[in-house]
C-alpha positions in Angstrom: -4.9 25.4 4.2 -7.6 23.2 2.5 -7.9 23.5 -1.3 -10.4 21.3 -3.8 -9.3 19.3 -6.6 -11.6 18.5 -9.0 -10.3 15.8 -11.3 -7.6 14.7 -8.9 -7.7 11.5 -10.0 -6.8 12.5 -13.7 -3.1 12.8 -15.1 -2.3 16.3 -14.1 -4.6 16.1 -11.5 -2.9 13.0 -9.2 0.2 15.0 -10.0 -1.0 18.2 -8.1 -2.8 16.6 -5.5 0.8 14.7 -4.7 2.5 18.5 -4.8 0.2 19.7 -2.7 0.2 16.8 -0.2 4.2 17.5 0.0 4.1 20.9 0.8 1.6 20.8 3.5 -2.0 20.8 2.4 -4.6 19.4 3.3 -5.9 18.2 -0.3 -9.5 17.1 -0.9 -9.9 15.0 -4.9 -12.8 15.0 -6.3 -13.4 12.7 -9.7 -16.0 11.1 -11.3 -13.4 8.4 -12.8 -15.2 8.2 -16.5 -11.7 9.1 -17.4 -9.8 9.6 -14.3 -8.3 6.2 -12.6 -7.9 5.5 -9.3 -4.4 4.0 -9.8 -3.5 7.5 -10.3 -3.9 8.3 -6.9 -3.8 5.2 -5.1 -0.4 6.2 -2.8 -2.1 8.4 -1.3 -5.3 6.9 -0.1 -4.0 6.3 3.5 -2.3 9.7 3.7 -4.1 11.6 6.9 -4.4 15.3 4.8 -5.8 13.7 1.5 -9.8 12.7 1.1 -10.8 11.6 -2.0 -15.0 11.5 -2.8 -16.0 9.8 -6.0 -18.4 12.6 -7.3 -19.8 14.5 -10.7 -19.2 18.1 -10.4 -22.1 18.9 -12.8 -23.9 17.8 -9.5 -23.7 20.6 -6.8 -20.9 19.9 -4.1 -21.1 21.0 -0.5 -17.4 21.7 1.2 -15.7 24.0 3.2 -11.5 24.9 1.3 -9.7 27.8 0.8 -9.5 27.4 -2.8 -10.3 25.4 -6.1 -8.7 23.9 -8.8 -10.8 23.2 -11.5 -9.2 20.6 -14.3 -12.5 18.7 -13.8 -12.9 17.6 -17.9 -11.7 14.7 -20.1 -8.4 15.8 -21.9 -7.4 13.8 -24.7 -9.6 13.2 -28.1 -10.3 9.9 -27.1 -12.0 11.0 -23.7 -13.7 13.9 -24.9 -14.6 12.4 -28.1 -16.3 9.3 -26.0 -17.7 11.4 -23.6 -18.6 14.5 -25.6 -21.8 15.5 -24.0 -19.8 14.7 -20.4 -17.4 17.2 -21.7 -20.0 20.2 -22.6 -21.4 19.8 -19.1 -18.5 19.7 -16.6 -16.8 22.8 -18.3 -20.3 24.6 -18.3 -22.5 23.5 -15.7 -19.3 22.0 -13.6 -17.8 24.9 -13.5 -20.8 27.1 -12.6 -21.3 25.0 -9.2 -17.2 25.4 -8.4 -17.5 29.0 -9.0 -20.5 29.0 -6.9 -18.5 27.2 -4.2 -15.8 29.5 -4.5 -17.8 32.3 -4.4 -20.1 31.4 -1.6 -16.5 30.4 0.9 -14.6 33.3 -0.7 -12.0 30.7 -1.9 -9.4 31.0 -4.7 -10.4 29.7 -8.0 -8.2 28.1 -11.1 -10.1 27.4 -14.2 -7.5 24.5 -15.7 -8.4 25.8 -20.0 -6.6 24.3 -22.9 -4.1 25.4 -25.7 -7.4 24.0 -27.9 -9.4 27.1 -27.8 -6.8 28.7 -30.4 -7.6 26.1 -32.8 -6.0 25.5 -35.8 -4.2 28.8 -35.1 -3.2 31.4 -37.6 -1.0 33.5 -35.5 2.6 31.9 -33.8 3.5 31.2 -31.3 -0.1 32.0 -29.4 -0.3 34.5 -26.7 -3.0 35.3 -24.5 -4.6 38.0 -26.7 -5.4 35.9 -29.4 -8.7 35.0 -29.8 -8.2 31.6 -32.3 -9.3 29.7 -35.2 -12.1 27.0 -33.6 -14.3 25.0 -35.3 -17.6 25.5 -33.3 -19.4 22.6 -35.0 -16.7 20.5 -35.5 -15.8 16.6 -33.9 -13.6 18.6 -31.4 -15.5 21.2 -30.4 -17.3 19.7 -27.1 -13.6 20.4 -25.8 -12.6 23.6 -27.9 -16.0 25.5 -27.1 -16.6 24.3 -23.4 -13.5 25.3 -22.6 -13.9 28.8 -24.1 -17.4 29.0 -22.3 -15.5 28.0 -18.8 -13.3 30.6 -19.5 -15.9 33.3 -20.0 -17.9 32.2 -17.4 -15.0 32.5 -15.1 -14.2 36.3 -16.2 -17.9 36.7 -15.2 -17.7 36.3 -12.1 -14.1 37.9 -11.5 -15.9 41.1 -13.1 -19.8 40.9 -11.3 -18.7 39.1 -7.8 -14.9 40.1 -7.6 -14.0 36.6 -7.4 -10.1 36.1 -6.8 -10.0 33.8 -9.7 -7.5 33.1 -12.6 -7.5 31.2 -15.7 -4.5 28.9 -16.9 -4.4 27.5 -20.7 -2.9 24.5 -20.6 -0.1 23.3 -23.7 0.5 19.6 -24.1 1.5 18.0 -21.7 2.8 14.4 -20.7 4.7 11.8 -17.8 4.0 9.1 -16.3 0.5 8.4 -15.5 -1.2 9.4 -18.6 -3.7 7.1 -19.8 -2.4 5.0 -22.2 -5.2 4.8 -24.4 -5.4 8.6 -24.3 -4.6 8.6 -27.8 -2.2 11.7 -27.3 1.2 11.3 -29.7 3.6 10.7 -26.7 1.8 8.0 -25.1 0.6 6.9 -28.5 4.4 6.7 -29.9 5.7 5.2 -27.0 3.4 2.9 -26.2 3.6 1.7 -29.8 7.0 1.5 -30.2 7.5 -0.3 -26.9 5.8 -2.8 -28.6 7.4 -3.3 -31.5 4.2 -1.8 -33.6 4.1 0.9 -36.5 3.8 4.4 -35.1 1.1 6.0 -37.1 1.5 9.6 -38.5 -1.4 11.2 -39.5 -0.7 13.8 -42.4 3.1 13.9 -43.4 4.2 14.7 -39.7 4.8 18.3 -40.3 2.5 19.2 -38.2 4.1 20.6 -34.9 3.7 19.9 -30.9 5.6 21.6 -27.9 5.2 19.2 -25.1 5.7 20.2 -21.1 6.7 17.4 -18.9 4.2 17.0 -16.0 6.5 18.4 -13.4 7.0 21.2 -14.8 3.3 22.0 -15.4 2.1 21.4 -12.0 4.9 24.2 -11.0 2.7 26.7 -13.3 -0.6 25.6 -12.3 0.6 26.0 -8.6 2.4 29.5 -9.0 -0.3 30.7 -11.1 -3.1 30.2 -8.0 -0.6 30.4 -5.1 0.9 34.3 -7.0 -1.0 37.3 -5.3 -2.7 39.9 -7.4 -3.6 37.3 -10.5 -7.6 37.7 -10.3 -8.9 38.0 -14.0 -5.2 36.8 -15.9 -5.2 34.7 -18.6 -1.7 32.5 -18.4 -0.1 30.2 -21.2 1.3 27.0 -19.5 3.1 24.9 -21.9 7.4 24.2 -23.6 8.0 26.6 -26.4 10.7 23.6 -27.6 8.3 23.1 -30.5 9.0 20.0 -32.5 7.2 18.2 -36.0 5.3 14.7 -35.3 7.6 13.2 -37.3 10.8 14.0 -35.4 9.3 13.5 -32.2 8.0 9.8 -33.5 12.1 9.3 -34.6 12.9 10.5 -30.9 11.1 7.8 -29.5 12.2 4.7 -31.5 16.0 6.2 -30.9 15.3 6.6 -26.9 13.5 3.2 -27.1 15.6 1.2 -29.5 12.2 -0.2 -31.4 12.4 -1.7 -34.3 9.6 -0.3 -35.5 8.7 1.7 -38.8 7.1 4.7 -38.8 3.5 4.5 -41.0 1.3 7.2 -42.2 -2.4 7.8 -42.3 -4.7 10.8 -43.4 -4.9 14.0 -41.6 -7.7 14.2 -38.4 -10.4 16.4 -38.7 -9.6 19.9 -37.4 -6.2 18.7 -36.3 -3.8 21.8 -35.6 -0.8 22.3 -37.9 1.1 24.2 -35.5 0.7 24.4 -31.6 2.9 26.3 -29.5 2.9 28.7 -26.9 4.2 32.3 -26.1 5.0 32.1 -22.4 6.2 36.0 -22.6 3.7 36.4 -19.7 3.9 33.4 -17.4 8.0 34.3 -17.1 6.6 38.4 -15.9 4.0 37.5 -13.8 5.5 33.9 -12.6 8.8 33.7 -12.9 8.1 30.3 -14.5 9.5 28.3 -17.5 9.9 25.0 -18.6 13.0 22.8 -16.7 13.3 19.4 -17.8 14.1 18.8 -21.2 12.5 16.9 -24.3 14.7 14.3 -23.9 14.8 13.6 -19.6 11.0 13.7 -20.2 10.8 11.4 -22.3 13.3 8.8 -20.6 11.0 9.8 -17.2 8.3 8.7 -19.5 9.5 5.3 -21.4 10.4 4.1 -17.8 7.5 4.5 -16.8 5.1 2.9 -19.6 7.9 0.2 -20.2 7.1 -1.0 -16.0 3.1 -0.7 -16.2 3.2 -1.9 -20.0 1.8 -5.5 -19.2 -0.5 -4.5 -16.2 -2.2 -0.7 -17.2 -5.2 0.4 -15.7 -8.0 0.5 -17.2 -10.4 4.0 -16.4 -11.9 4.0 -13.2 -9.5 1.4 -11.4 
């Protein structure tokens, strides 16, 4: 079996492609690197079932795969926020030519959405049926609204065309290989305190996060395209272990042993106050929850950035 995907040189994205690679697929990456990194994938350049193509999905793309995953967008506020107009376009006209593709080779289709279109949200934890509390005009709504549009989009064609396609809203996640500039708190904190520099907490650090090692999220995203009978679902991906900023910033300097203080700075614009998911429905229809713990994680993690600290990729390398 052949399956596409696009932004396999991302975070999440190098971490599927390796799955896939291990359990017998032939896996075809497509990236445009603007915030993807070749380092990412750079093992498994010489494998024989894995072809990469530098390539811009808001360009048309001719292949021939059984199925699609689509987690073709910057991620983090930094990357969208730099690339906002990017952003619009690959979750809008990007995913029209992969649905296109999928349609046109009767392929599988996963639309890779976000925990960000529930906003700042006013009902907790968030399950699939609510509709959030988005900003449409604010600094992160490129993100927030393109990935709302990719999701309707999506549904469109599952209802006019019958497209086998499904729609996964991804809850933070982190591990080794995420940018380090991404400006997300864990590689934030531990990049910081690894360092010996303040970690900066915007607001008082009340503000919650439930974070989902990358292992564990690639499990999901795989069981949610590879599950029969899923056309037209809407899944919550994400670790309902939520935890405050602030006690996630003291985690870090305890697992790291940094002497460094903990600062704070004003709240970001249109930040969420609390962000966690009801994964009521990815345990029915899945079988799937969270395995490795806050804490493994993060030791996963602090190995990781504490190797590449002096020698991190920049994008596109």
């Amino acid at each position: 079996m052949r399956v596409l995907v696009a932004g396999g040189a991302g975070f999440i994205g190098s971490h599927l492609c390796e799955s896939l690679l291990h359990s017998g697929f032939d896996v075809v990456a497509v990236d445009n690197l603007i915030t993807g990194r070749l380092h990412n994938i750079s093992s498994l350049l010489e494998h024989p079932r894995f072809t990469f193509r530098q390539h811009d999905i808001t360009e048309p793309l001719d292949l021939e795969v059984d199925a699609v995953f689509h987690l073709a967008s910057p991620a983090s506020p930094v990357g969208y926020r730099r690339y906002s107009i990017e952003t619009h376009l690959v979750n809008s006209i990007g995913t029209l030519h992969l649905l296109e593709l999928a349609r046109r080779l009767n392929a599988r289709f996963l639309f890779a959405s976000t925990s960000e279109v529930y906003g700042d949200p006013e009902v907790h934890p968030q399950p699939e049926t609510y509709h959030g509390n988005v900003n449409p005009v604010g600094p992160r709504s490129c993100y927030d609204e393109s990935k709302r549009f990719g999701e309707s989009l999506t549904m469109e064609f599952v209802r006019k065309y019958g497209l086998d396609a499904r729609i996964v809203r991804i809850f933070n996640t982190y591990g080794p290989r995420t940018d380090p500039d991404d400006g997300r708190v864990v590689p934030n904190f531990v990049l910081r305190a690894l360092r010996g520099e303040p970690l900066v907490v915007y607001g008082d650090g009340r503000q919650t996060r439930s974070l989902c090692y990358v292992s564990d999220m690639v499990r999901g995203i795989r069981l949610a395209m590879e599950r029969d009978g899923l056309a037209g679902e809407v899944i919550n991906l994400g670790n309902p272990d939520e935890r405050t900023v602030l006690d996630l910033a003291q985690l870090v300097l305890e697992l790291t042993g940094s002497s460094s203080r903990i600062t704070f700075a004003p709240p970001r614009p249109d930040d969420p106050i609390r962000r966690c998911p009801d994964i009521a429905k990815a345990r029915r229809l899945l079988n799937w929850e969270p395995k490795v713990s806050l804490l493994d994680g993060l030791r996963l993690t602090i190995a990781y950035f504490a190797e590449t600290l002096d020698h991190a990729p920049a994008a596109g390398e």
